[in-house]
C-alpha positions in Angstrom: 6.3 27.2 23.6 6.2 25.8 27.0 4.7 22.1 26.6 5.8 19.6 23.8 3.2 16.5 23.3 3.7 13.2 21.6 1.4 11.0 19.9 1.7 8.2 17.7 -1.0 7.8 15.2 -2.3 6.1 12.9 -4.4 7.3 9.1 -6.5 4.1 8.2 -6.5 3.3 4.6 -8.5 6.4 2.5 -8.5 8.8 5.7 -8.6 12.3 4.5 -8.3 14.8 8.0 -10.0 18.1 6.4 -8.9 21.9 6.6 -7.3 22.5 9.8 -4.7 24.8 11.7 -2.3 24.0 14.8 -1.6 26.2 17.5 1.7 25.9 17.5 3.8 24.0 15.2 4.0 20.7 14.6 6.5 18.0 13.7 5.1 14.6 12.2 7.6 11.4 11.7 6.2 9.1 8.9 7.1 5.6 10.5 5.0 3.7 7.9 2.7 4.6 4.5 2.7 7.5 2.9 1.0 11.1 3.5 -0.2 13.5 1.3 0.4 17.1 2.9 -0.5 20.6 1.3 -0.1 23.9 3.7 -2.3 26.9 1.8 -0.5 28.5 -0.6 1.9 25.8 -0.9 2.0 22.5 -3.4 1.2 18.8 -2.6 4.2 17.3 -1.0 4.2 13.3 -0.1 6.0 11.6 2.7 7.1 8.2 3.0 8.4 6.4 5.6 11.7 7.9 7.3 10.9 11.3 6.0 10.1 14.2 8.4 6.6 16.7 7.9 6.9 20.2 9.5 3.1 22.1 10.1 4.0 26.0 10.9 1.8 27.0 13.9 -1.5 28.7 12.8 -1.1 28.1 9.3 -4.1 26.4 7.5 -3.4 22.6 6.3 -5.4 21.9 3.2 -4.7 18.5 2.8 -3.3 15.6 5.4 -4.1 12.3 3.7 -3.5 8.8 3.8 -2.3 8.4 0.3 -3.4 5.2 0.3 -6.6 3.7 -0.4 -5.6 0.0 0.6 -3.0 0.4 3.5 -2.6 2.7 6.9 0.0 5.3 7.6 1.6 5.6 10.8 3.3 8.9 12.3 4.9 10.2 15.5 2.9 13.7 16.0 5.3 16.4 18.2 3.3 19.0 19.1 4.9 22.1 20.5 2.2 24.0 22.5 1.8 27.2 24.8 0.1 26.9 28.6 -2.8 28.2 27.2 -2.9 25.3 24.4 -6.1 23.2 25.3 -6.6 21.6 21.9 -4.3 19.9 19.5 -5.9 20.9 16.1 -8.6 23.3 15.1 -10.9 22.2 12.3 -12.0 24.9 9.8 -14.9 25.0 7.9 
């Protein structure tokens, strides 16, 4: 890893992102809300607000959802990325 970007971002209420990978890995910091997170092969895991979510680089993320249907959840994305690292996420079909 050569490059580390950081985003803050926000799930509105419902939001479900759909199968995707990472590049490289990524840690998420749940500021507000709670997220629904399931890596492939792995079981649902929630997050709340204060708790840390690691994504292993490559790996495919089933599920990252707003577990909310009536309020947002906020996170503080760290993405640790290569030189060759153009895109933050890859969705899979």
């Amino acid at each position: 890893m050569t490059r580390v970007e950081v985003q803050r971002l926000t799930l509105p209420p419902g939001f479900k992102a759909g199968p995707h990978t990472h590049p490289g890995p990524v840690v998420c910091y749940v500021t507000e809300g709670r997220i629904l997170l399931q890596v492939k092969g792995q079981p649902v895991r929630y997050y709340t607000a204060g708790q840390t979510i690691f994504e292993p680089a490559t790996a495919p993320i089933e599920r990252f959802d707003n577990a909310s249907s009536s309020a947002p959840a906020t996170f503080i994305a760290t993405y640790l990325l290569g030189d060759q690292d153009t895109e933050l996420l890859h969705r899979l079909q």
